[in-house]
PDB file of N, CA, C and O in Angstrom:
ATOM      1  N   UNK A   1      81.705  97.499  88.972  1.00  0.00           N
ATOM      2  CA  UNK A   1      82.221  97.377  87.603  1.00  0.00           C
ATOM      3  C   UNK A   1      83.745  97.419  87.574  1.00  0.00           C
ATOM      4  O   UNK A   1      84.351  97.938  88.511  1.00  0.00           O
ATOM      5  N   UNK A   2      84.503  96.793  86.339  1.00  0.00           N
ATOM      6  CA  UNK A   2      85.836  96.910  86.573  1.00  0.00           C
ATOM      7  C   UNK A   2      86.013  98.318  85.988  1.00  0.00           C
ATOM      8  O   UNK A   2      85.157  99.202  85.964  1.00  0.00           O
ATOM      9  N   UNK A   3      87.455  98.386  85.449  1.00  0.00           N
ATOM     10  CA  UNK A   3      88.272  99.628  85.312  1.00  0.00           C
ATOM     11  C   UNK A   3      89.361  99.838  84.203  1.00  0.00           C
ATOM     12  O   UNK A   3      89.322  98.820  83.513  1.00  0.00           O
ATOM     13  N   UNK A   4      89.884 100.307  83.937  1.00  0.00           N
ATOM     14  CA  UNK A   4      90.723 100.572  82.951  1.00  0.00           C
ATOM     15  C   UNK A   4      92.178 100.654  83.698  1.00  0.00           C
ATOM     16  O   UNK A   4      92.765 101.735  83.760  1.00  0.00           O
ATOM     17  N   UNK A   5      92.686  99.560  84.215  1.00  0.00           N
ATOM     18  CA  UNK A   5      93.845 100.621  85.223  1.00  0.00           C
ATOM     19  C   UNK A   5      95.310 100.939  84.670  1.00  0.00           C
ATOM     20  O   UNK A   5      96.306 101.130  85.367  1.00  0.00           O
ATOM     21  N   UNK A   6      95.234 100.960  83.202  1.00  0.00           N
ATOM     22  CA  UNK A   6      96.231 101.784  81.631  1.00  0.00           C
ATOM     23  C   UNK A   6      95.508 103.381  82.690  1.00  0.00           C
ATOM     24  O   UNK A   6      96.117 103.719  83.705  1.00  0.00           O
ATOM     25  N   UNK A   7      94.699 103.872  82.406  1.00  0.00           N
ATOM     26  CA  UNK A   7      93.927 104.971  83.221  1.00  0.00           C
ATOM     27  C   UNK A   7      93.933 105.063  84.338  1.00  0.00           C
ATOM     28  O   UNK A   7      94.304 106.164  84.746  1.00  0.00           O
ATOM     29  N   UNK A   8      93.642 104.274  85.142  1.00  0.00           N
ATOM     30  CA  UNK A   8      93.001 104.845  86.816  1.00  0.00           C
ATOM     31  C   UNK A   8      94.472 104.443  87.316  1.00  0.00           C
ATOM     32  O   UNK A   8      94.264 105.090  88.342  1.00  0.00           O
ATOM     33  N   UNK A   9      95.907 103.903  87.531  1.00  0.00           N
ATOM     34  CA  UNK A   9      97.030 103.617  88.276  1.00  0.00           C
ATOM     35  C   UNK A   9      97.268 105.549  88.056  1.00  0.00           C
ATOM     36  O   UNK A   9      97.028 106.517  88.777  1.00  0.00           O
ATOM     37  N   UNK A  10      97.885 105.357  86.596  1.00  0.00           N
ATOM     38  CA  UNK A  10      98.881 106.961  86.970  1.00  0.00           C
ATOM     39  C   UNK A  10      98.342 108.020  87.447  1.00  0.00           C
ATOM     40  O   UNK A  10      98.791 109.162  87.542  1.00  0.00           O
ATOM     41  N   UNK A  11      97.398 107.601  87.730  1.00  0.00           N
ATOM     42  CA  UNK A  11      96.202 109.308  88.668  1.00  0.00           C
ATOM     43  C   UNK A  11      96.902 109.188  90.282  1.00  0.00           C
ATOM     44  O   UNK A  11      97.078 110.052  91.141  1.00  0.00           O
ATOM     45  N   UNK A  12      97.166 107.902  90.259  1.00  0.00           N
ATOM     46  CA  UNK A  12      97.952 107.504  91.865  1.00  0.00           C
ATOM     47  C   UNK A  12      99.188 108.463  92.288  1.00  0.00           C
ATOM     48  O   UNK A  12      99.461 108.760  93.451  1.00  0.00           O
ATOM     49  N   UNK A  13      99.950 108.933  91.027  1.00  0.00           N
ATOM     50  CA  UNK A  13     101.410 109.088  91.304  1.00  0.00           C
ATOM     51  C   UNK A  13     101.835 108.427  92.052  1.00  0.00           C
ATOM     52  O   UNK A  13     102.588 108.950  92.873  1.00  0.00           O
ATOM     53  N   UNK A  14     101.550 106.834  92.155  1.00  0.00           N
ATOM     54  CA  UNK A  14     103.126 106.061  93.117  1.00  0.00           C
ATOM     55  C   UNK A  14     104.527 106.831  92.570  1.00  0.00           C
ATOM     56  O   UNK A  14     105.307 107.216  93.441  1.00  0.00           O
ATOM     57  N   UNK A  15     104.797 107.015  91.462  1.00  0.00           N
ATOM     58  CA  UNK A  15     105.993 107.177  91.323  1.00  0.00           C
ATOM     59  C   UNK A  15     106.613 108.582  92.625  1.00  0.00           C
ATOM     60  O   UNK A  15     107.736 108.642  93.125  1.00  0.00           O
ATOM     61  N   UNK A  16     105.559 109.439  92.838  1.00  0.00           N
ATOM     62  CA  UNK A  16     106.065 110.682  93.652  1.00  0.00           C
ATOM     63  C   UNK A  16     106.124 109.980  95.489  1.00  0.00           C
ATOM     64  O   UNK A  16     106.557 110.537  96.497  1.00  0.00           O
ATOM     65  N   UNK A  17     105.539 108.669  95.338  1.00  0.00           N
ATOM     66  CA  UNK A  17     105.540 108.373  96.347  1.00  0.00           C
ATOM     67  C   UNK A  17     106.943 107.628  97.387  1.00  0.00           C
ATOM     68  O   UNK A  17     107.801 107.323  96.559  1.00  0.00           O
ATOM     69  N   UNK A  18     107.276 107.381  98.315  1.00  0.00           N
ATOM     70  CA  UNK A  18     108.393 106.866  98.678  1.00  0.00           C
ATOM     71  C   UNK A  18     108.025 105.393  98.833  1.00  0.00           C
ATOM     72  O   UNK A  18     106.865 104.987  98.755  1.00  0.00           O
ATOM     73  N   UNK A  19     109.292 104.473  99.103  1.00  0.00           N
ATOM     74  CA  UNK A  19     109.235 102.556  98.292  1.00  0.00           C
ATOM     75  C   UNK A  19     108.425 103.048 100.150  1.00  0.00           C
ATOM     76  O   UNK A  19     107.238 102.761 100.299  1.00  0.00           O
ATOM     77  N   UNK A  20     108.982 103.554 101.032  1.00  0.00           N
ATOM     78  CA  UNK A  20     108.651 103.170 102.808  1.00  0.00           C
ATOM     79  C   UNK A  20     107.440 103.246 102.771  1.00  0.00           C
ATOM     80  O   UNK A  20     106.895 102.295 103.331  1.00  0.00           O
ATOM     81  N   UNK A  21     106.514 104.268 102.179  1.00  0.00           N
ATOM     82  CA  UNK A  21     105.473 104.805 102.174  1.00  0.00           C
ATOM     83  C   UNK A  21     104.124 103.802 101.518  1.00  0.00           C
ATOM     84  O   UNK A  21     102.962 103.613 101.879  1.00  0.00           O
ATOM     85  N   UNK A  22     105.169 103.185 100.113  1.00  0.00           N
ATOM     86  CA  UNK A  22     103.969 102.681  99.560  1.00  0.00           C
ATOM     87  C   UNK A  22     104.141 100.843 100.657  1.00  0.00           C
ATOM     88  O   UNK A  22     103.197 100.342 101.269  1.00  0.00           O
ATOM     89  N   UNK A  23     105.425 100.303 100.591  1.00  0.00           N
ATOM     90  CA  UNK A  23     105.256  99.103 101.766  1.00  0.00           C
ATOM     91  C   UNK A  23     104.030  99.252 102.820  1.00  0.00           C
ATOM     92  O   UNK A  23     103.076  98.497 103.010  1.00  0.00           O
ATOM     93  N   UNK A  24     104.430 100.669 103.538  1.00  0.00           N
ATOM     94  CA  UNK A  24     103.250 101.262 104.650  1.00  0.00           C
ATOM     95  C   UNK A  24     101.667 100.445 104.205  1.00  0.00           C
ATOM     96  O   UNK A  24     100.866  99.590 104.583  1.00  0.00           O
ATOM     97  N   UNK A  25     101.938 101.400 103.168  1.00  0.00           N
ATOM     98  CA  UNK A  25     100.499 100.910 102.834  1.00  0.00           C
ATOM     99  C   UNK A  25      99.799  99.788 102.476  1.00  0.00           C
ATOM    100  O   UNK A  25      98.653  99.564 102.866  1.00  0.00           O
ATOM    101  N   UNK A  26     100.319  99.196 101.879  1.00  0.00           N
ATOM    102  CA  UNK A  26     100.738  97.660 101.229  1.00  0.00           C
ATOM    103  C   UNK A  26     100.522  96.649 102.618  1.00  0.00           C
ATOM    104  O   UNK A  26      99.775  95.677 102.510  1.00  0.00           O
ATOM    105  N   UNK A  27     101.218  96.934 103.923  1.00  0.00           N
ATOM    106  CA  UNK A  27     101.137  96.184 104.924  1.00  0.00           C
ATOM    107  C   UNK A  27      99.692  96.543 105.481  1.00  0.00           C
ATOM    108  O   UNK A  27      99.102  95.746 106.210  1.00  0.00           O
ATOM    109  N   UNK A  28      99.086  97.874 105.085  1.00  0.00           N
ATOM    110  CA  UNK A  28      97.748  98.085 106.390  1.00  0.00           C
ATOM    111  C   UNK A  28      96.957  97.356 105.285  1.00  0.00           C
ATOM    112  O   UNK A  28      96.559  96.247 105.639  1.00  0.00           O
ATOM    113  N   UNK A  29      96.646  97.714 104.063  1.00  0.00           N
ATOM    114  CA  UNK A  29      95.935  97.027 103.276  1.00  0.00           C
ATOM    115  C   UNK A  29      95.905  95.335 103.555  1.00  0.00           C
ATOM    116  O   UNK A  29      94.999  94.539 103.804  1.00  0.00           O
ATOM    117  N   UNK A  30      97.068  95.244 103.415  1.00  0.00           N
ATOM    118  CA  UNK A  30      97.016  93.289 103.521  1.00  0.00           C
ATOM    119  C   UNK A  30      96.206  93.132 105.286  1.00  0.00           C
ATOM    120  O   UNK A  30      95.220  92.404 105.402  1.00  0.00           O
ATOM    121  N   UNK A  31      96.758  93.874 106.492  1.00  0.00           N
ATOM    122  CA  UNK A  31      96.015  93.617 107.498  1.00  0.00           C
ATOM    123  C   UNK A  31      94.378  93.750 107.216  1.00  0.00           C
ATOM    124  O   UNK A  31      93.459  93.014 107.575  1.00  0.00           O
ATOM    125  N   UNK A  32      94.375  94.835 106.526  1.00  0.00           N
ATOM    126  CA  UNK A  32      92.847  95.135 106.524  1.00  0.00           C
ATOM    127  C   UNK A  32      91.869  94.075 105.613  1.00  0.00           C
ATOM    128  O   UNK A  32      90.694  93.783 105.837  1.00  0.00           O
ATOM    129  N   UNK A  33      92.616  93.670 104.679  1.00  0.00           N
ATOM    130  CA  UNK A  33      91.586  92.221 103.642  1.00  0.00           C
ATOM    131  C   UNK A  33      91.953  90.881 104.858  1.00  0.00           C
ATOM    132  O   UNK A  33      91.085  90.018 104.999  1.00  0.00           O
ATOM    133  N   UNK A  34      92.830  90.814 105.418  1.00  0.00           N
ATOM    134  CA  UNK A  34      92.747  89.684 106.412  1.00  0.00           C
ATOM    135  C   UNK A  34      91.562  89.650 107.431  1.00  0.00           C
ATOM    136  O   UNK A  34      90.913  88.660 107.770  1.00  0.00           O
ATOM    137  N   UNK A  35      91.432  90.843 107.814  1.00  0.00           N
ATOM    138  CA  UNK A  35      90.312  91.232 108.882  1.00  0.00           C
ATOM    139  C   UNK A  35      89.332  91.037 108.431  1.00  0.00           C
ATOM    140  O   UNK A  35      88.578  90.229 108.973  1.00  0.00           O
ATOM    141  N   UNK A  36      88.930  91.764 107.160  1.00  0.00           N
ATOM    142  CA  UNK A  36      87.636  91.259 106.593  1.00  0.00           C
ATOM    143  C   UNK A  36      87.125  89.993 106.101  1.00  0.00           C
ATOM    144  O   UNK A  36      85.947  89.688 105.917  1.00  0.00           O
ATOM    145  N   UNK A  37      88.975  88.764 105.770  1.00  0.00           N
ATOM    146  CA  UNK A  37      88.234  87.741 105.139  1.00  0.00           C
ATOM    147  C   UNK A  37      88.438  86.752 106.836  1.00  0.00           C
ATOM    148  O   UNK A  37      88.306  85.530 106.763  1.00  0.00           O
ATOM    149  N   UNK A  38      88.647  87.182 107.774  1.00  0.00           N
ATOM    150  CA  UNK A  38      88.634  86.364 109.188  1.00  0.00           C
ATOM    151  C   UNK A  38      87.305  87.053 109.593  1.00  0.00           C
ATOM    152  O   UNK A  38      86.907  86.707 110.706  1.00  0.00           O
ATOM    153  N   UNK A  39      86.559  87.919 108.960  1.00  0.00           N
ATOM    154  CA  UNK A  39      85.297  88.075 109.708  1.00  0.00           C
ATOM    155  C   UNK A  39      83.645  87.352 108.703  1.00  0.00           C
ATOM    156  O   UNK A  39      82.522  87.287 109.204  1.00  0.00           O
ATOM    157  N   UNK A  40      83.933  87.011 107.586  1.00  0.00           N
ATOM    158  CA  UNK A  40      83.437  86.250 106.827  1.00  0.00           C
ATOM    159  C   UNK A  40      82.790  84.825 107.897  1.00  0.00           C
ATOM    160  O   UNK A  40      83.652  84.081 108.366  1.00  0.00           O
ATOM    161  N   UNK A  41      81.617  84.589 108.154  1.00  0.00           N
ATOM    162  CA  UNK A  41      81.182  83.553 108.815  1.00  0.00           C
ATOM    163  C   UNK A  41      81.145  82.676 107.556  1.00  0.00           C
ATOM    164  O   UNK A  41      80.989  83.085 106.405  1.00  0.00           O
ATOM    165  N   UNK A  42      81.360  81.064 108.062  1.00  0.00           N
ATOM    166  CA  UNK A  42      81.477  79.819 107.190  1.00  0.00           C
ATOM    167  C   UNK A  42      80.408  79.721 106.592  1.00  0.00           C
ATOM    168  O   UNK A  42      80.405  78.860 105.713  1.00  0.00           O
ATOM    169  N   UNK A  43      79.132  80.501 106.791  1.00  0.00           N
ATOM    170  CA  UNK A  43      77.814  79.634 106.117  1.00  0.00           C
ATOM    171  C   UNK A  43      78.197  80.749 104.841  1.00  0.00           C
ATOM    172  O   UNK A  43      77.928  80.360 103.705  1.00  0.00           O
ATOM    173  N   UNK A  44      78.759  81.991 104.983  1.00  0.00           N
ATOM    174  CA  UNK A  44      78.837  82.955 103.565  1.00  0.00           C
ATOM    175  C   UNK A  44      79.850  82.842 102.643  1.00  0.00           C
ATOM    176  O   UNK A  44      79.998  83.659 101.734  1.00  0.00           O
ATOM    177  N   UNK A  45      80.658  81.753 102.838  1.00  0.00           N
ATOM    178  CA  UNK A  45      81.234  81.326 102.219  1.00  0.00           C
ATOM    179  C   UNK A  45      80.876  80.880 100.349  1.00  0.00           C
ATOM    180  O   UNK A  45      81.581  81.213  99.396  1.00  0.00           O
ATOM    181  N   UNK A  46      79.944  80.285 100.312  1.00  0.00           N
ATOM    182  CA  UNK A  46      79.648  79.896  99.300  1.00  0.00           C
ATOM    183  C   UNK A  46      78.540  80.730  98.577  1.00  0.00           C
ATOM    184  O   UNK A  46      78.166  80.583  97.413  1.00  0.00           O
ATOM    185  N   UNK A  47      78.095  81.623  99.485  1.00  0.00           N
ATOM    186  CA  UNK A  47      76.944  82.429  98.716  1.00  0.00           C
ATOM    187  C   UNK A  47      77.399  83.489  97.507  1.00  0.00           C
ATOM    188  O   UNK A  47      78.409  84.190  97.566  1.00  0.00           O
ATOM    189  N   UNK A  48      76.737  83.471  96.734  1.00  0.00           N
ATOM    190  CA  UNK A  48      76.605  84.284  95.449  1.00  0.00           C
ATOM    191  C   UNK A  48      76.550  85.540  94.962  1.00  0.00           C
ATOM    192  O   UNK A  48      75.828  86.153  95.748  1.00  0.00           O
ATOM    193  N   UNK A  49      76.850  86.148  94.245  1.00  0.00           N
ATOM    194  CA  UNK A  49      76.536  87.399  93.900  1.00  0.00           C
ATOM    195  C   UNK A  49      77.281  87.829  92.567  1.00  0.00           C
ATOM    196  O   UNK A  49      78.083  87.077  92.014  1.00  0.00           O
ATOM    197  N   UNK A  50      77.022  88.855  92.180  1.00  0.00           N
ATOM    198  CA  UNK A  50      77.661  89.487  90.876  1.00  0.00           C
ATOM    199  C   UNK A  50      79.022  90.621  91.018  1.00  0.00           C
ATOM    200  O   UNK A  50      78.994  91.626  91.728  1.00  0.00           O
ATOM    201  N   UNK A  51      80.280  90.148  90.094  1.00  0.00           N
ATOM    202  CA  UNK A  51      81.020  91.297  90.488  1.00  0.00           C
ATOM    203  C   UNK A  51      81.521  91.429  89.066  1.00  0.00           C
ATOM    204  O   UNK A  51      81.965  90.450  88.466  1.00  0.00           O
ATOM    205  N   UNK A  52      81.468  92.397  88.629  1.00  0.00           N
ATOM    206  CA  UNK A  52      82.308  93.129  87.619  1.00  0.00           C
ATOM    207  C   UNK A  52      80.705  92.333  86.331  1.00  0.00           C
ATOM    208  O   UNK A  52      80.994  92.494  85.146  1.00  0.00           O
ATOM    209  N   UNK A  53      79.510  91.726  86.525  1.00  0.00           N
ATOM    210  CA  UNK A  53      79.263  91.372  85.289  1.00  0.00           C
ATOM    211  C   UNK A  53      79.013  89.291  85.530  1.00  0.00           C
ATOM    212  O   UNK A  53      78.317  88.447  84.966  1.00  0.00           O
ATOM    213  N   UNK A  54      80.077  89.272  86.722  1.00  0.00           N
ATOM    214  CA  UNK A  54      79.960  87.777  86.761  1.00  0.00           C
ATOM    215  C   UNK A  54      79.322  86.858  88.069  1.00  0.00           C
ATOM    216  O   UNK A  54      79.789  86.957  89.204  1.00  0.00           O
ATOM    217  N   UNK A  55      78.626  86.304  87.860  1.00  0.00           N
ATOM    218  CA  UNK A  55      78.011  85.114  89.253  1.00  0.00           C
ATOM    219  C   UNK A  55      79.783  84.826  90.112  1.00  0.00           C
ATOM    220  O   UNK A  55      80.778  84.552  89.441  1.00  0.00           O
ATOM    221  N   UNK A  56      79.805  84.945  91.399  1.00  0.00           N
ATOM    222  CA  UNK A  56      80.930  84.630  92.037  1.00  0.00           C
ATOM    223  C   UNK A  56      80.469  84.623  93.369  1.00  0.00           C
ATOM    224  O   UNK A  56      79.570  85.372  93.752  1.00  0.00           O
ATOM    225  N   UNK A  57      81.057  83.796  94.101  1.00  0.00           N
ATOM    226  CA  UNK A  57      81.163  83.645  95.849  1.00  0.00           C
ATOM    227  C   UNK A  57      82.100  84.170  96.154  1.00  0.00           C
ATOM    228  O   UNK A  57      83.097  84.422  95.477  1.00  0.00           O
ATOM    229  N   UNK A  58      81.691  84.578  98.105  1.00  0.00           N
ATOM    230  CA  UNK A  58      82.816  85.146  98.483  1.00  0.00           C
ATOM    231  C   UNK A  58      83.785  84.413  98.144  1.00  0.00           C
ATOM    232  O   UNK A  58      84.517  84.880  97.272  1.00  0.00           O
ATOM    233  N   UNK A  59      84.118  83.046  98.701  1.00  0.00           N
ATOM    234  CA  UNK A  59      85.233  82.384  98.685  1.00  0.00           C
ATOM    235  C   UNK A  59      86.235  82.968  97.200  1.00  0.00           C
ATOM    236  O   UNK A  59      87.298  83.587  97.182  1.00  0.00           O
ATOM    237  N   UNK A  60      85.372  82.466  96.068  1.00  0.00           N
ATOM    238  CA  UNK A  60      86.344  82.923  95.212  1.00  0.00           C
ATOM    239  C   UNK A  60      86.985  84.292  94.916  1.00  0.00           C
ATOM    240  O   UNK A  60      88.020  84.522  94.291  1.00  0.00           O
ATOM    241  N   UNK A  61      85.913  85.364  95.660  1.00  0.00           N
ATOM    242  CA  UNK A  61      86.657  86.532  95.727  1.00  0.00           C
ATOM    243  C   UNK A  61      88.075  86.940  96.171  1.00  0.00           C
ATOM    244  O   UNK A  61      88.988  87.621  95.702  1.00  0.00           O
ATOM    245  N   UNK A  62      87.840  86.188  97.334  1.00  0.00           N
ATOM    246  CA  UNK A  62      88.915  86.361  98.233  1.00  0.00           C
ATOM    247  C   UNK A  62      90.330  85.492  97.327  1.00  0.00           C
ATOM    248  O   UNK A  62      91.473  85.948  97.357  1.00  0.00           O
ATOM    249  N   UNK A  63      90.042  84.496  96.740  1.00  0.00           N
ATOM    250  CA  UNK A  63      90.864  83.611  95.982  1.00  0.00           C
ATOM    251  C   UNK A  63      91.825  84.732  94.857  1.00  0.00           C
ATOM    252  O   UNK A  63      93.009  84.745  94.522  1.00  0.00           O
ATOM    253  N   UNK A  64      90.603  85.624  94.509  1.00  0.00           N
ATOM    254  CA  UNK A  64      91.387  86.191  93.501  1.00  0.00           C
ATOM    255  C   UNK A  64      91.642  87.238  93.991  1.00  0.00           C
ATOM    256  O   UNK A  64      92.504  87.800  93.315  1.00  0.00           O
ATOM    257  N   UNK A  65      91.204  88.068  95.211  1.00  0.00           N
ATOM    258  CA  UNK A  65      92.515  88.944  95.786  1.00  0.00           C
ATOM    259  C   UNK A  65      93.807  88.105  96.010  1.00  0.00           C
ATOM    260  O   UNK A  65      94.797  88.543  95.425  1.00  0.00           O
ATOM    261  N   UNK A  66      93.958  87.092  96.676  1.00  0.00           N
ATOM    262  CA  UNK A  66      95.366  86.622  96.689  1.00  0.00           C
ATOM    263  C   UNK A  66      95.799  86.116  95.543  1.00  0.00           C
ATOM    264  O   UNK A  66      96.599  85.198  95.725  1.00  0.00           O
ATOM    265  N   UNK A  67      95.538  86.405  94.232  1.00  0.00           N
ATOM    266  CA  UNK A  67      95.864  85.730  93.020  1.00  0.00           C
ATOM    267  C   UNK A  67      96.237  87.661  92.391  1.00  0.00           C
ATOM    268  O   UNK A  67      96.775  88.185  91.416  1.00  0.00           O
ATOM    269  N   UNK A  68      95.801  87.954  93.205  1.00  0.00           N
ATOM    270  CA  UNK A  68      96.178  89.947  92.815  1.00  0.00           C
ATOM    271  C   UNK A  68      97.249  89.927  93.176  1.00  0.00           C
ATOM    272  O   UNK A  68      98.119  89.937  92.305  1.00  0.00           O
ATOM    273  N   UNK A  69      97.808  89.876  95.128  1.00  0.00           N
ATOM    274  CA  UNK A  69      98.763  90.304  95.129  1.00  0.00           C
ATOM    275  C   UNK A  69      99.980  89.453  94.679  1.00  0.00           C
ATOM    276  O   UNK A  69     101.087  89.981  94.584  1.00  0.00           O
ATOM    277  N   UNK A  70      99.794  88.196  94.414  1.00  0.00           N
ATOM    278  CA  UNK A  70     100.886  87.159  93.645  1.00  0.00           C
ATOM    279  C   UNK A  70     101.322  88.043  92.617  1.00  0.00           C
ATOM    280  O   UNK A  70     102.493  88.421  92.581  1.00  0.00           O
ATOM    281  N   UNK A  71     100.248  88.500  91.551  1.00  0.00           N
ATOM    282  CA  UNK A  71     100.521  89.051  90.163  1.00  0.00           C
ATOM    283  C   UNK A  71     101.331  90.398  90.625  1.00  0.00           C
ATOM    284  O   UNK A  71     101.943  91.008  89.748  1.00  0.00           O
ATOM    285  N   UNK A  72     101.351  90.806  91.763  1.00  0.00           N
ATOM    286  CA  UNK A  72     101.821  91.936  91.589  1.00  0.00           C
ATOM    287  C   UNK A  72     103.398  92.052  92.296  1.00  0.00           C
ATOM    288  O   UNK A  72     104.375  92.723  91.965  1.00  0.00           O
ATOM    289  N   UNK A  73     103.188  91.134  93.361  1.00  0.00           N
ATOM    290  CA  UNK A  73     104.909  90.770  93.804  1.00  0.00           C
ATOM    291  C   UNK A  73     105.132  90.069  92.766  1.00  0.00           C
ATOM    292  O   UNK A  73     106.356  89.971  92.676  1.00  0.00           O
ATOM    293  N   UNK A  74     104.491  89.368  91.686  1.00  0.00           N
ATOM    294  CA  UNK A  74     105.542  88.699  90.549  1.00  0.00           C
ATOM    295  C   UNK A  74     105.766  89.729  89.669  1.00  0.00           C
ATOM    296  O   UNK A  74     106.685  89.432  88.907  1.00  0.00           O
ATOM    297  N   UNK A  75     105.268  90.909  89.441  1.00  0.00           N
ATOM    298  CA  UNK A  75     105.373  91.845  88.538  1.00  0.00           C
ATOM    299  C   UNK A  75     106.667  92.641  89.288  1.00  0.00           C
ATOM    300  O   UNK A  75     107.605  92.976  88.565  1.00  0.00           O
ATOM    301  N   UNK A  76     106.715  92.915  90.593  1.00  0.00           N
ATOM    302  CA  UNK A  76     107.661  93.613  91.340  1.00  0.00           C
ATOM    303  C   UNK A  76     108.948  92.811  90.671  1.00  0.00           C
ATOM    304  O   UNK A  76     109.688  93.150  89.748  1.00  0.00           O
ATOM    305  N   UNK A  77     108.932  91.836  91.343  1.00  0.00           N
ATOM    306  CA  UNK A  77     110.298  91.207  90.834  1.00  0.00           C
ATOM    307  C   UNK A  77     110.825  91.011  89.159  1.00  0.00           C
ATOM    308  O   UNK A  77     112.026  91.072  88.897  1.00  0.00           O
ATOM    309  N   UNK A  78     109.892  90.797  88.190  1.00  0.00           N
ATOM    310  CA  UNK A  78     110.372  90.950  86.943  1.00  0.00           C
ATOM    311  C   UNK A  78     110.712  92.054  86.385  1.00  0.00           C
ATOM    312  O   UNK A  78     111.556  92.128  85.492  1.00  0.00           O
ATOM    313  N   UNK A  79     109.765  93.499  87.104  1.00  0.00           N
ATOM    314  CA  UNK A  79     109.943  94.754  86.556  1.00  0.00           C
ATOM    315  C   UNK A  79     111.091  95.753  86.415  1.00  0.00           C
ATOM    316  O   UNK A  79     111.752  96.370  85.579  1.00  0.00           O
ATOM    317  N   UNK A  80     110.860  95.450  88.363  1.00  0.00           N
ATOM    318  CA  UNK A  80     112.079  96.113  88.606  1.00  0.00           C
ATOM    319  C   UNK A  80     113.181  95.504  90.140  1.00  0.00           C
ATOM    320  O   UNK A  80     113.528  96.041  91.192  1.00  0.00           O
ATOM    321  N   UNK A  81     113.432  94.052  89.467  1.00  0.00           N
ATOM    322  CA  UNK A  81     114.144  93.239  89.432  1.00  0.00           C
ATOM    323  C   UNK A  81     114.090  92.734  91.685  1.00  0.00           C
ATOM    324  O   UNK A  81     114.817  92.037  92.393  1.00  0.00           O
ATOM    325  N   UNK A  82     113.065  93.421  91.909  1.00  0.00           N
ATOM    326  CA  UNK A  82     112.920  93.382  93.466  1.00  0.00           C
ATOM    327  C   UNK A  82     113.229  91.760  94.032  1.00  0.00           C
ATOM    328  O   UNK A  82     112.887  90.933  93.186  1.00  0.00           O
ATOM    329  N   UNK A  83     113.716  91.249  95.097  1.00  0.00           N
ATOM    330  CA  UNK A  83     114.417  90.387  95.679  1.00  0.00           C
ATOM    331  C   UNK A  83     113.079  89.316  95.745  1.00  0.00           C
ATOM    332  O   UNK A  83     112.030  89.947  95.609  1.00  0.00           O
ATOM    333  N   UNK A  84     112.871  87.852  95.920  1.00  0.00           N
ATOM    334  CA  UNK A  84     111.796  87.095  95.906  1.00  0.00           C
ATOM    335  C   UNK A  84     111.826  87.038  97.354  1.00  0.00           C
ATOM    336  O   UNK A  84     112.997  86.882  97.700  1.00  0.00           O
ATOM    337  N   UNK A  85     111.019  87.098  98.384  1.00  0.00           N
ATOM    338  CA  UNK A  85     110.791  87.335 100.054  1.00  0.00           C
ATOM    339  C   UNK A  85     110.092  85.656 100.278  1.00  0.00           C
ATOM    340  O   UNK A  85     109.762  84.875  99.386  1.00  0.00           O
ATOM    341  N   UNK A  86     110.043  85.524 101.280  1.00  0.00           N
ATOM    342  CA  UNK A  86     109.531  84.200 101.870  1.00  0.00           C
ATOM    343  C   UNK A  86     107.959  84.395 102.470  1.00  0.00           C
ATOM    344  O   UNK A  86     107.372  83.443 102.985  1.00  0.00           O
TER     345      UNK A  86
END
């Protein structure tokens, strides 16, 4: 199911956290959804299932994790004005 994340972010305290600390994490996370979507065999690609309420395939899952972290390096840079990276 989804979430409220007005609610579930500030339980995080990023703010108490350091910028090194949260990158840290930010980099094992991105290794770790790579691993899982390079271990995805081609035939499960297209298969089905329900997330949050809706019919979806892996493929598009994975579509809209990388449509997450876009929204969120584009949020970095408008928010609090962070540099655009290559």
């Amino acid at each position: 199911p989804g979430f409220d994340e007005t609610t579930y972010a500030p339980e995080g305290q990023f703010n108490l956290r350091s910028v090194h600390d949260l990158v840290s994490e930010f980099k094992l996370q991105r290794a770790s959804t790579l691993a899982l979507v390079n271990g995805i065999p081609p035939h499960a690609w297209p298969r089905l299932g329900t997330a949050n309420g809706f019919r979806t395939s892996a493929r598009a899952l994975v579509y809209i994790i990388l449509g997450h972290t876009a929204h969120h390096c584009r949020l970095l840079r408008e928010r609090y004005r962070l540099p655009a990276t290559r």
